[in-house]
mmCIF file of the N, C-alpha and C atoms, coordinates in Angstrom:
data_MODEL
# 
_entry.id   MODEL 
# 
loop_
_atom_site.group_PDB 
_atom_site.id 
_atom_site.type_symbol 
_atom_site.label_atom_id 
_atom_site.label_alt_id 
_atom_site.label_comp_id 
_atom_site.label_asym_id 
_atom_site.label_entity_id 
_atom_site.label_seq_id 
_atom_site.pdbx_PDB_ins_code 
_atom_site.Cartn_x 
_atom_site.Cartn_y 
_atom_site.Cartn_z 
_atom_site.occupancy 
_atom_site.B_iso_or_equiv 
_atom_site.pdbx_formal_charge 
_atom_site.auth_seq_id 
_atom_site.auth_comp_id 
_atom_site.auth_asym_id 
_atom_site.auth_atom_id 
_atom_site.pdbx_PDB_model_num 
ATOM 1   N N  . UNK A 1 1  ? -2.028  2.947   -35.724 1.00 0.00 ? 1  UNK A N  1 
ATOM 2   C CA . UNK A 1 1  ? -3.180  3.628   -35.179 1.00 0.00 ? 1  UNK A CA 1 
ATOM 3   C C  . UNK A 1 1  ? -4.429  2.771   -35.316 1.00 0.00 ? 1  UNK A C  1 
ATOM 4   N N  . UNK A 1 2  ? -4.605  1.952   -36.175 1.00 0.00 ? 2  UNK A N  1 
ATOM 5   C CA . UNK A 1 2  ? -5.955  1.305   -36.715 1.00 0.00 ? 2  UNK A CA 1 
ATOM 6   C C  . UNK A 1 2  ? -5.578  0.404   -35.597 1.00 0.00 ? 2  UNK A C  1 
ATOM 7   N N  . UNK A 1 3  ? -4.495  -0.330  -35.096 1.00 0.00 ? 3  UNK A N  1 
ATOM 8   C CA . UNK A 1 3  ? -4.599  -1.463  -33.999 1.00 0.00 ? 3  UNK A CA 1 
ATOM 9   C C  . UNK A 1 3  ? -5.051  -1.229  -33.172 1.00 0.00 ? 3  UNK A C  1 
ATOM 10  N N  . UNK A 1 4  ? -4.701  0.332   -32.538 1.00 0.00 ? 4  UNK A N  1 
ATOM 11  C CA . UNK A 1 4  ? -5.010  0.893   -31.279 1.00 0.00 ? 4  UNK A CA 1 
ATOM 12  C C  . UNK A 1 4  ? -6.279  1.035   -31.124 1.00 0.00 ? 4  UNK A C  1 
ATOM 13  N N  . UNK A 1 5  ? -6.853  1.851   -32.178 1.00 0.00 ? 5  UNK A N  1 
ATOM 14  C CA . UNK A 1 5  ? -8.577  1.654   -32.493 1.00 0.00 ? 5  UNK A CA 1 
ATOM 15  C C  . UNK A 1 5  ? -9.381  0.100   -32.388 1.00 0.00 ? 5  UNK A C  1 
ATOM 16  N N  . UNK A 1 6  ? -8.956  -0.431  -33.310 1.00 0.00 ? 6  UNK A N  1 
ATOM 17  C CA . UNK A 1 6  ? -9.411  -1.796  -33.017 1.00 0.00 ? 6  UNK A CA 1 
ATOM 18  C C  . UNK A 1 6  ? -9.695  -2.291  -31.490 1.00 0.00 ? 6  UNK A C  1 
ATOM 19  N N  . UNK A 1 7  ? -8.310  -2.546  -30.662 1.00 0.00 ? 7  UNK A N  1 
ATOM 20  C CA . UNK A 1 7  ? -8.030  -2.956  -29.268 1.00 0.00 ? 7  UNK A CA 1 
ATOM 21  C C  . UNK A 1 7  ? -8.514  -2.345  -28.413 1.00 0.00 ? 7  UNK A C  1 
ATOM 22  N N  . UNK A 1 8  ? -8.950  -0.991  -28.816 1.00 0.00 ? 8  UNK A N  1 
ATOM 23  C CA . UNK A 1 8  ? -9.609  -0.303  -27.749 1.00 0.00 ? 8  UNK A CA 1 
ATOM 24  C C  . UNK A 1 8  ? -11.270 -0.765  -28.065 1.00 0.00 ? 8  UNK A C  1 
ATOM 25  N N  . UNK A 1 9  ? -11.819 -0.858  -29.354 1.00 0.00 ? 9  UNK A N  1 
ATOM 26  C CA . UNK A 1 9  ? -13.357 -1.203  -29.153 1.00 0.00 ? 9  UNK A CA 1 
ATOM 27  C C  . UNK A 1 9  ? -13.729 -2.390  -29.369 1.00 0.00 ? 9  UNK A C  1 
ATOM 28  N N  . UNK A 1 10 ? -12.541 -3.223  -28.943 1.00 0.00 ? 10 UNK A N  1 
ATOM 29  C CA . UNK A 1 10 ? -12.505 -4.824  -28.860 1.00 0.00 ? 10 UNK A CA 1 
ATOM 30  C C  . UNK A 1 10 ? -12.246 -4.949  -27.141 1.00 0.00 ? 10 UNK A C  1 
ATOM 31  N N  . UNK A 1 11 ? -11.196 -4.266  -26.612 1.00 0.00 ? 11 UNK A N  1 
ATOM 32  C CA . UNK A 1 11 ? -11.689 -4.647  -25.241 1.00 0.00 ? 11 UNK A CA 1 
ATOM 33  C C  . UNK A 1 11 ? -12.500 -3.838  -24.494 1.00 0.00 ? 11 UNK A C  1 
ATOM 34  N N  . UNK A 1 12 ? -13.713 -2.614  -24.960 1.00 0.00 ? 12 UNK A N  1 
ATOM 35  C CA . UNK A 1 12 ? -14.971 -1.816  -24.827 1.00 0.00 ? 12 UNK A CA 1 
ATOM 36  C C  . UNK A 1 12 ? -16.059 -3.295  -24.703 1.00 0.00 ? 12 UNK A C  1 
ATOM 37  N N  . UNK A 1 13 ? -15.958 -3.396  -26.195 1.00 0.00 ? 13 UNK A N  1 
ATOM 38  C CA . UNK A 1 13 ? -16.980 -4.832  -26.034 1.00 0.00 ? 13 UNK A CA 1 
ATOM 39  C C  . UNK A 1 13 ? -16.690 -5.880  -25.470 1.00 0.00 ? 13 UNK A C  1 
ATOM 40  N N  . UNK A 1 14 ? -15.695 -6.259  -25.097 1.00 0.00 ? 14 UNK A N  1 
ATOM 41  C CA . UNK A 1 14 ? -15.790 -7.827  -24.266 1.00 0.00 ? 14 UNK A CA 1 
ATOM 42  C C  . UNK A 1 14 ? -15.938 -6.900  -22.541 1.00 0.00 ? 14 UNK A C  1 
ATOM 43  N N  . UNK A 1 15 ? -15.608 -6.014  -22.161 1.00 0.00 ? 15 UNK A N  1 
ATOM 44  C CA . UNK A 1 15 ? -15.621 -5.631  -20.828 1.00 0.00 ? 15 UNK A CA 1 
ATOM 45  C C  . UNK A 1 15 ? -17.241 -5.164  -20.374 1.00 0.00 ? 15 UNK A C  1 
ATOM 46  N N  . UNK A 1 16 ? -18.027 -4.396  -21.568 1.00 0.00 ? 16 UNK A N  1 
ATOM 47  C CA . UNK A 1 16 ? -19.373 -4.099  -21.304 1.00 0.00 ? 16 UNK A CA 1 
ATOM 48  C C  . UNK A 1 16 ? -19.683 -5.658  -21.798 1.00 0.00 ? 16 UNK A C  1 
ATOM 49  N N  . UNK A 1 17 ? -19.546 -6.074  -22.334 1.00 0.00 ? 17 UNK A N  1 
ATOM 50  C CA . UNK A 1 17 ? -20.596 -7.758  -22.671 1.00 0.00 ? 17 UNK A CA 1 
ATOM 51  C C  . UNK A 1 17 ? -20.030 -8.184  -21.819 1.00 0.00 ? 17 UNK A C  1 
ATOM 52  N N  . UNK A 1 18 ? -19.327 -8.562  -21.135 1.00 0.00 ? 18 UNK A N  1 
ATOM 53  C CA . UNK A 1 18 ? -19.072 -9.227  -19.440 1.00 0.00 ? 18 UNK A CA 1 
ATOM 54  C C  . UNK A 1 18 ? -20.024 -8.735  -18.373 1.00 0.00 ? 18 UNK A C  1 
ATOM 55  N N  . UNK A 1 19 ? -20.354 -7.156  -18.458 1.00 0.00 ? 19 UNK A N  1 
ATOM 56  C CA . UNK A 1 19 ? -21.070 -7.200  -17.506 1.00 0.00 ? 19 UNK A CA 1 
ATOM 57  C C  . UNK A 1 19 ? -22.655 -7.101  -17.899 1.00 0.00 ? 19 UNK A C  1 
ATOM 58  N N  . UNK A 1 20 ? -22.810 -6.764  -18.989 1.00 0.00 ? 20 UNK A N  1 
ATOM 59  C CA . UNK A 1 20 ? -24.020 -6.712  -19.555 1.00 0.00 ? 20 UNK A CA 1 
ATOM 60  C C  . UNK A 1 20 ? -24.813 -8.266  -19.287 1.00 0.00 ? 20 UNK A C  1 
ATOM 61  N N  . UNK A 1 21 ? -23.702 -9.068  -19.510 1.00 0.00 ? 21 UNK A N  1 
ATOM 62  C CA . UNK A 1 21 ? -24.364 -10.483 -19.384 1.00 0.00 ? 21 UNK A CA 1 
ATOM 63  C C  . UNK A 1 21 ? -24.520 -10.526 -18.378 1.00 0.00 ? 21 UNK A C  1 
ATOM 64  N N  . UNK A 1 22 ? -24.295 -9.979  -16.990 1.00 0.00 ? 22 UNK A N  1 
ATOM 65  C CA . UNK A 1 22 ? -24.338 -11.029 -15.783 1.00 0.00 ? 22 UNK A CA 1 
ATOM 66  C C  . UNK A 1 22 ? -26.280 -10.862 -15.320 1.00 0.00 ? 22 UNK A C  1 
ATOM 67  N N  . UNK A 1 23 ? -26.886 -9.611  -15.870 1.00 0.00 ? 23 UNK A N  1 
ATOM 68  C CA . UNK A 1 23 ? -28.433 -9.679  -15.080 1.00 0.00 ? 23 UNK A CA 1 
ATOM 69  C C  . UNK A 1 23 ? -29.188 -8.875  -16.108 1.00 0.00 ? 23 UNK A C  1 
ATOM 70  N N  . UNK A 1 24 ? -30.263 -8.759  -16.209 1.00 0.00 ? 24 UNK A N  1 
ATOM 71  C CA . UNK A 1 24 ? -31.009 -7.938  -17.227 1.00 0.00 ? 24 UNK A CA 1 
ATOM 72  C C  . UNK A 1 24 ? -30.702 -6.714  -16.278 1.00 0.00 ? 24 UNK A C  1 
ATOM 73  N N  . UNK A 1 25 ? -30.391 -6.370  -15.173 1.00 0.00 ? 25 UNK A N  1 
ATOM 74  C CA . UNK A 1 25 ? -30.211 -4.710  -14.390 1.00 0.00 ? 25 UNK A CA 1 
ATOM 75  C C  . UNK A 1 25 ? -29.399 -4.290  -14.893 1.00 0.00 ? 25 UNK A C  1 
ATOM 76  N N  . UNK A 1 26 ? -28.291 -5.321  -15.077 1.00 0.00 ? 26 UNK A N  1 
ATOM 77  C CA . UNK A 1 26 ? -27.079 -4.360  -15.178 1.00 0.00 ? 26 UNK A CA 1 
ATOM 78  C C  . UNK A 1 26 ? -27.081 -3.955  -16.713 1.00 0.00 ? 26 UNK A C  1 
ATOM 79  N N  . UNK A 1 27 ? -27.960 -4.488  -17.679 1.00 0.00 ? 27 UNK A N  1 
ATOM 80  C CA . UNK A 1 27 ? -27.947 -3.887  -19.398 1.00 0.00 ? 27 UNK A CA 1 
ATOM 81  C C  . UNK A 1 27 ? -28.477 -2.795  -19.280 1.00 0.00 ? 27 UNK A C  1 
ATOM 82  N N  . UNK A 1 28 ? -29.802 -3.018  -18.302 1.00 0.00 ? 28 UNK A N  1 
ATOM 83  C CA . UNK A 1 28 ? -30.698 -1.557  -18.146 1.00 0.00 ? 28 UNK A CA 1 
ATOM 84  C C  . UNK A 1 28 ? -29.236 -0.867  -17.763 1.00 0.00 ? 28 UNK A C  1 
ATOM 85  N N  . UNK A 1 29 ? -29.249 -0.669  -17.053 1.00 0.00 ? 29 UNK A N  1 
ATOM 86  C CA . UNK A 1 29 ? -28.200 0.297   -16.090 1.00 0.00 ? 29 UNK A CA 1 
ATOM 87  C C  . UNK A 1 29 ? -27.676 1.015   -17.175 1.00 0.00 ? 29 UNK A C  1 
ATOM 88  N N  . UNK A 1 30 ? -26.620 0.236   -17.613 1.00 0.00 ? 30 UNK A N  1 
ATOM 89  C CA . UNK A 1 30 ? -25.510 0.280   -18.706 1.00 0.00 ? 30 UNK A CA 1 
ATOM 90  C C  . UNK A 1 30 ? -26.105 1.236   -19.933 1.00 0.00 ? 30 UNK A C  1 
ATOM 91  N N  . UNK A 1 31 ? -27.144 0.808   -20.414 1.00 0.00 ? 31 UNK A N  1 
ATOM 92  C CA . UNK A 1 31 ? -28.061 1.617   -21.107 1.00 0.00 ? 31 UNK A CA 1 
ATOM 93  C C  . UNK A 1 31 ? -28.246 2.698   -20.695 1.00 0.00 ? 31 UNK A C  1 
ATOM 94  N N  . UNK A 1 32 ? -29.007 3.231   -19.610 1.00 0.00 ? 32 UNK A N  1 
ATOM 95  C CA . UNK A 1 32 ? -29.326 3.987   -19.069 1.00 0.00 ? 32 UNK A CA 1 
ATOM 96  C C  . UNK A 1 32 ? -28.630 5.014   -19.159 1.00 0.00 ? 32 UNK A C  1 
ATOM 97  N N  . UNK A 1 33 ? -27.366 5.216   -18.659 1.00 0.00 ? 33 UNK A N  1 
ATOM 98  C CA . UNK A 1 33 ? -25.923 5.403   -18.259 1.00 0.00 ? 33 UNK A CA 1 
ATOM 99  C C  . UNK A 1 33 ? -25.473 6.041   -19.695 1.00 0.00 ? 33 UNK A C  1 
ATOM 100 N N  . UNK A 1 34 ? -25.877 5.377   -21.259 1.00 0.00 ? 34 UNK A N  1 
ATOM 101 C CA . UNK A 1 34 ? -25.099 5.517   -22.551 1.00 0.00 ? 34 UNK A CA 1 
ATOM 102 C C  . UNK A 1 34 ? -25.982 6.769   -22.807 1.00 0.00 ? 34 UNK A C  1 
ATOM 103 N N  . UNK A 1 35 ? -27.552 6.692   -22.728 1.00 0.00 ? 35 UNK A N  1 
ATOM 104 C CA . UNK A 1 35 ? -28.207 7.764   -23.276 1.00 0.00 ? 35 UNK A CA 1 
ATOM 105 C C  . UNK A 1 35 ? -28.051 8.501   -22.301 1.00 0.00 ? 35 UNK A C  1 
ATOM 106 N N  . UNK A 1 36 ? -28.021 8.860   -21.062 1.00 0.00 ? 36 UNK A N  1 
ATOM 107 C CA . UNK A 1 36 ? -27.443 9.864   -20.479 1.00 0.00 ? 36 UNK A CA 1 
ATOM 108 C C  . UNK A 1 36 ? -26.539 10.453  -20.641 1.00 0.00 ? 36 UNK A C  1 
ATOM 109 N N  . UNK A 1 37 ? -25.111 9.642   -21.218 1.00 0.00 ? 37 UNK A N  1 
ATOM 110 C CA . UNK A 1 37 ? -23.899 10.692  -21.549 1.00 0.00 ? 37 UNK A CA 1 
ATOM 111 C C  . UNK A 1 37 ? -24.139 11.363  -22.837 1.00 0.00 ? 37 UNK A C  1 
ATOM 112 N N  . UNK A 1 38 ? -24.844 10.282  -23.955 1.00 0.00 ? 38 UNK A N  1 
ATOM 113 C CA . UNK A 1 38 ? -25.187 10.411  -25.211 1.00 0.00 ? 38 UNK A CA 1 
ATOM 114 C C  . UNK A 1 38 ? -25.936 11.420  -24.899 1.00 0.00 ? 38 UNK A C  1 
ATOM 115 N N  . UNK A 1 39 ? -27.106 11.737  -24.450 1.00 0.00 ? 39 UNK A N  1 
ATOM 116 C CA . UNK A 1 39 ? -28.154 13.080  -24.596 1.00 0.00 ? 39 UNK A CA 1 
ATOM 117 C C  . UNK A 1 39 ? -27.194 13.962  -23.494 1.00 0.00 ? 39 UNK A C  1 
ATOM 118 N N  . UNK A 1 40 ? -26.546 14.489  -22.362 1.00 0.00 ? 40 UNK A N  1 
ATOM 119 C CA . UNK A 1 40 ? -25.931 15.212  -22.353 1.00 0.00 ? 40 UNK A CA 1 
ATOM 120 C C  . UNK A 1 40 ? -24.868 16.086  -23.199 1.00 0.00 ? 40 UNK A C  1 
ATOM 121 N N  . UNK A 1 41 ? -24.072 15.064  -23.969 1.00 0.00 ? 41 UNK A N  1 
ATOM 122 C CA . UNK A 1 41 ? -23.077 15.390  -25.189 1.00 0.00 ? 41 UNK A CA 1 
ATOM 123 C C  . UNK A 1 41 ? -23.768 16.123  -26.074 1.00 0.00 ? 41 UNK A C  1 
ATOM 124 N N  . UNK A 1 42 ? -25.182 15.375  -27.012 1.00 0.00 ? 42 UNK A N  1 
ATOM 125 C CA . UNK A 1 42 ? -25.802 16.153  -27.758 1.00 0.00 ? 42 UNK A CA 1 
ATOM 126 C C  . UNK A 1 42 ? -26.134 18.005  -27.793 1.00 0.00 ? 42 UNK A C  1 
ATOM 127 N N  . UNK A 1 43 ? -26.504 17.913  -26.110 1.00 0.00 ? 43 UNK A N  1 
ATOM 128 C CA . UNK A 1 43 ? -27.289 19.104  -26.020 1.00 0.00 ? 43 UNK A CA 1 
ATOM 129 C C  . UNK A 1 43 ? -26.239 20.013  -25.997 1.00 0.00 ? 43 UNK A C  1 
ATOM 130 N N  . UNK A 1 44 ? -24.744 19.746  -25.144 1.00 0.00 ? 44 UNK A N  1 
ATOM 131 C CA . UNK A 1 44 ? -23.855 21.092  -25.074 1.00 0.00 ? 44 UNK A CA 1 
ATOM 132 C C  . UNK A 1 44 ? -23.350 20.997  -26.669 1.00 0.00 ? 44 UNK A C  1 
ATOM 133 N N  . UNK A 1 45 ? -23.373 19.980  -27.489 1.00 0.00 ? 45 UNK A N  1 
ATOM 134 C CA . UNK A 1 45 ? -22.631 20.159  -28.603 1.00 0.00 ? 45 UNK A CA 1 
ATOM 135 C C  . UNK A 1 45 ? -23.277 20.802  -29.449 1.00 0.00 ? 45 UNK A C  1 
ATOM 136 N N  . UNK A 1 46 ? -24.447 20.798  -29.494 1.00 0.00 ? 46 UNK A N  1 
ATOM 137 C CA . UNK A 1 46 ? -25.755 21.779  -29.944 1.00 0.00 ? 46 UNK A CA 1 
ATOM 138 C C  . UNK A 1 46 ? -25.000 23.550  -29.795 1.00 0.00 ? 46 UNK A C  1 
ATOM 139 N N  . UNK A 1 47 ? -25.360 23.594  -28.158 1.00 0.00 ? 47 UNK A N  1 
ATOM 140 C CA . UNK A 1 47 ? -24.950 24.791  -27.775 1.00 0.00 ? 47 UNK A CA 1 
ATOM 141 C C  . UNK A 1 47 ? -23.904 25.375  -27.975 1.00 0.00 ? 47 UNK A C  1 
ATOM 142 N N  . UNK A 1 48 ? -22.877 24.684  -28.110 1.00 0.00 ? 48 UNK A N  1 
ATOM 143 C CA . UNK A 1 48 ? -21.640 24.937  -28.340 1.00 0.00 ? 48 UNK A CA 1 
ATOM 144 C C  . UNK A 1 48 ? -20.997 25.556  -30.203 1.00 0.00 ? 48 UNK A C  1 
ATOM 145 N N  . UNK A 1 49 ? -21.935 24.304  -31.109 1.00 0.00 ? 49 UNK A N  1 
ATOM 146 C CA . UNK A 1 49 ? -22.232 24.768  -32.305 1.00 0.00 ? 49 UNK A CA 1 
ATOM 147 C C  . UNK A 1 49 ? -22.672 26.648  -32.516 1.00 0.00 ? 49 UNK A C  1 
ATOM 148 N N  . UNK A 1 50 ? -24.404 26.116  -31.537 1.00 0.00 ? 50 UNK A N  1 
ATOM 149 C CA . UNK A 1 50 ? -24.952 27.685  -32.312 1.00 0.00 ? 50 UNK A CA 1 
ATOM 150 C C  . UNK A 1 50 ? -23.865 29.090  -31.550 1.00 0.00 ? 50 UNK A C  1 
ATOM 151 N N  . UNK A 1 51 ? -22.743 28.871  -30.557 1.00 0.00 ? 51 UNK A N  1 
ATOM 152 C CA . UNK A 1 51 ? -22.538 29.399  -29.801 1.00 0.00 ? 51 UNK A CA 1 
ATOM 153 C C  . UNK A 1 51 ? -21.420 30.008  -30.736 1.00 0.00 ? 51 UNK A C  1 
ATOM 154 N N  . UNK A 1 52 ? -20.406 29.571  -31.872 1.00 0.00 ? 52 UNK A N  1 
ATOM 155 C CA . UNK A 1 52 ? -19.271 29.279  -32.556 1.00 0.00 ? 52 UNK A CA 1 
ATOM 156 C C  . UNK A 1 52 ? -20.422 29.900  -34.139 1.00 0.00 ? 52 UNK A C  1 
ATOM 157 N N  . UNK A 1 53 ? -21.254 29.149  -34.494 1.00 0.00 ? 53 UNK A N  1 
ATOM 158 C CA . UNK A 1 53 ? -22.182 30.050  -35.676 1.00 0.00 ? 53 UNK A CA 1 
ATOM 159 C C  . UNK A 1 53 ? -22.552 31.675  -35.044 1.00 0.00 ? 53 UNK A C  1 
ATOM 160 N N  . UNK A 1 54 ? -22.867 31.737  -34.154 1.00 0.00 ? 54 UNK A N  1 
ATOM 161 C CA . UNK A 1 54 ? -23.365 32.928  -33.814 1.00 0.00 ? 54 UNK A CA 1 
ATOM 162 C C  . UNK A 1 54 ? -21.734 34.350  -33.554 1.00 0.00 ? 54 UNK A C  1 
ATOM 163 N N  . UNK A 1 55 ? -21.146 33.470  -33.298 1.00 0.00 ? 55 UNK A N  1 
ATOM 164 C CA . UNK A 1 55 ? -19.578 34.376  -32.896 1.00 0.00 ? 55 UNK A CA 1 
ATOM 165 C C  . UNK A 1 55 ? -19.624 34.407  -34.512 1.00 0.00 ? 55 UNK A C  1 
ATOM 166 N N  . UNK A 1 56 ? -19.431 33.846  -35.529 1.00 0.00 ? 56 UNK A N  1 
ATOM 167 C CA . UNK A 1 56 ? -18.853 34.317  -36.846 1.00 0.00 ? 56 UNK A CA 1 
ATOM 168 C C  . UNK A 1 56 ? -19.752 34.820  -37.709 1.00 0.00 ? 56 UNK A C  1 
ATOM 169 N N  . UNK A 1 57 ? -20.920 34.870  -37.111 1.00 0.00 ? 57 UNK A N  1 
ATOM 170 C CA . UNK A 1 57 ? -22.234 35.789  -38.094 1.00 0.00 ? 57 UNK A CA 1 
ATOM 171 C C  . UNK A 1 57 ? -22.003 37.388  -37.561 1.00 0.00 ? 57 UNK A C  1 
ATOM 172 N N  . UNK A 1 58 ? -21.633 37.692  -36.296 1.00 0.00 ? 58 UNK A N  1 
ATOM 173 C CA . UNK A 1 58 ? -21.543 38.442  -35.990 1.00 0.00 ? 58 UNK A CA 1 
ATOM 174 C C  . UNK A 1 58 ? -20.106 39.315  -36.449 1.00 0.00 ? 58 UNK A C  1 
ATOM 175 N N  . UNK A 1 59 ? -19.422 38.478  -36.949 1.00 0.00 ? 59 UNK A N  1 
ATOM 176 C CA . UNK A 1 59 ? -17.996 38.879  -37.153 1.00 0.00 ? 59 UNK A CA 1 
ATOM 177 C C  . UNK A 1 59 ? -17.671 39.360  -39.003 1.00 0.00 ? 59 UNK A C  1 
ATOM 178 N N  . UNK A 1 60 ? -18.751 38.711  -39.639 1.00 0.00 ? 60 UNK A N  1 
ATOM 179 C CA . UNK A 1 60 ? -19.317 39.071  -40.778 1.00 0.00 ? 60 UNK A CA 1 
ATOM 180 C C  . UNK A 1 60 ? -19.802 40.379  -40.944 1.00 0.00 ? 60 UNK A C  1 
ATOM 181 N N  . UNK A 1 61 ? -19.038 40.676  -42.056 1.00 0.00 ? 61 UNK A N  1 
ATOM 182 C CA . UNK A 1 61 ? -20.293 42.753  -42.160 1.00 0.00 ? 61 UNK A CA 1 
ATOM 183 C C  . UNK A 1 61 ? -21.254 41.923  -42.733 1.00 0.00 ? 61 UNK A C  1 
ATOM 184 N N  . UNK A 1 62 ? -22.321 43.069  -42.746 1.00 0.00 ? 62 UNK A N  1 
ATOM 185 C CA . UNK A 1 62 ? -23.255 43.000  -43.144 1.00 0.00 ? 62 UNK A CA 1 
ATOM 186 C C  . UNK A 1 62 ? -23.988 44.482  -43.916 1.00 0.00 ? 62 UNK A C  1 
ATOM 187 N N  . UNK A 1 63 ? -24.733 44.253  -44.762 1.00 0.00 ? 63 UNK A N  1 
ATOM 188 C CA . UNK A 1 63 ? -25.172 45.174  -45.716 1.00 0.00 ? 63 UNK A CA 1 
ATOM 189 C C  . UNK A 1 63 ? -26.215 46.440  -45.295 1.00 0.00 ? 63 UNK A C  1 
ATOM 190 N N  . UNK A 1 64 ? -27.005 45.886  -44.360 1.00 0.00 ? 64 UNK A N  1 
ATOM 191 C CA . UNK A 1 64 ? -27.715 47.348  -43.907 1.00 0.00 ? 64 UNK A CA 1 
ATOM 192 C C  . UNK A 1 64 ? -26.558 47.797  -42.929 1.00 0.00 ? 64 UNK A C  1 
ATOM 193 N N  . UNK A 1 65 ? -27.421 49.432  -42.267 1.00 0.00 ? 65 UNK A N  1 
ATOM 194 C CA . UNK A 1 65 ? -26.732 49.947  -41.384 1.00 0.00 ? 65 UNK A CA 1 
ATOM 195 C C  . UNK A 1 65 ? -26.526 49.369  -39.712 1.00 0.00 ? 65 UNK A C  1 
ATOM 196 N N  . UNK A 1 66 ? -25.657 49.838  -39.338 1.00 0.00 ? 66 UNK A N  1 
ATOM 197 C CA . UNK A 1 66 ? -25.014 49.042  -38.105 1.00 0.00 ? 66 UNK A CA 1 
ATOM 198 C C  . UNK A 1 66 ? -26.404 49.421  -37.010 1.00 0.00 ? 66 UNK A C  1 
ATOM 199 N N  . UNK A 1 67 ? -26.647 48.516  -36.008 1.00 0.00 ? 67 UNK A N  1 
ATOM 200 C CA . UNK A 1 67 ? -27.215 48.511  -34.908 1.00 0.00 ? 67 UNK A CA 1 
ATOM 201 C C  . UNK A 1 67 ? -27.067 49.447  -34.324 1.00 0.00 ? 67 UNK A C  1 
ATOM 202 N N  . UNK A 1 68 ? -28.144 50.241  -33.374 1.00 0.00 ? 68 UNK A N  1 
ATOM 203 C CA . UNK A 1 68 ? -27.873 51.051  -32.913 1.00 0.00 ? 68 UNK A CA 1 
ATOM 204 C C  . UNK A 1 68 ? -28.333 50.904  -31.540 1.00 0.00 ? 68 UNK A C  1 
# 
């Protein structure tokens, strides 16, 4: 398993540093492109968190009387 890991973010980096090198556009780009998936991921994983906290607070008794 550790090879597979390895080989996979050994040929990640030689395939983005191939193209990263060819122009300063294409790093922007490439960049561009990482914090976009990166800040998309963040925000549903956020949501997804309080979404999974909020299902088991609710699933918890609780000590005063029930909602009405």
């Amino acid at each position: 398993m550790a090879g597979f890991i390895q080989n996979t973010i050994q040929g990640v980096i030689e395939y983005f540093g191939g193209v990263i090198m060819q122009s300063p556009e294409q790093a922007i780009l490439v960049a561009l492109g990482g914090l976009i998936v990166g800040g998309a991921s963040a925000v549903f994983g956020v949501l997804s968190l309080g979404a999974v906290v909020s299902l088991v607070g609710r699933a918890l008794p609780t000590a005063g009387p029930p909602d009405q």
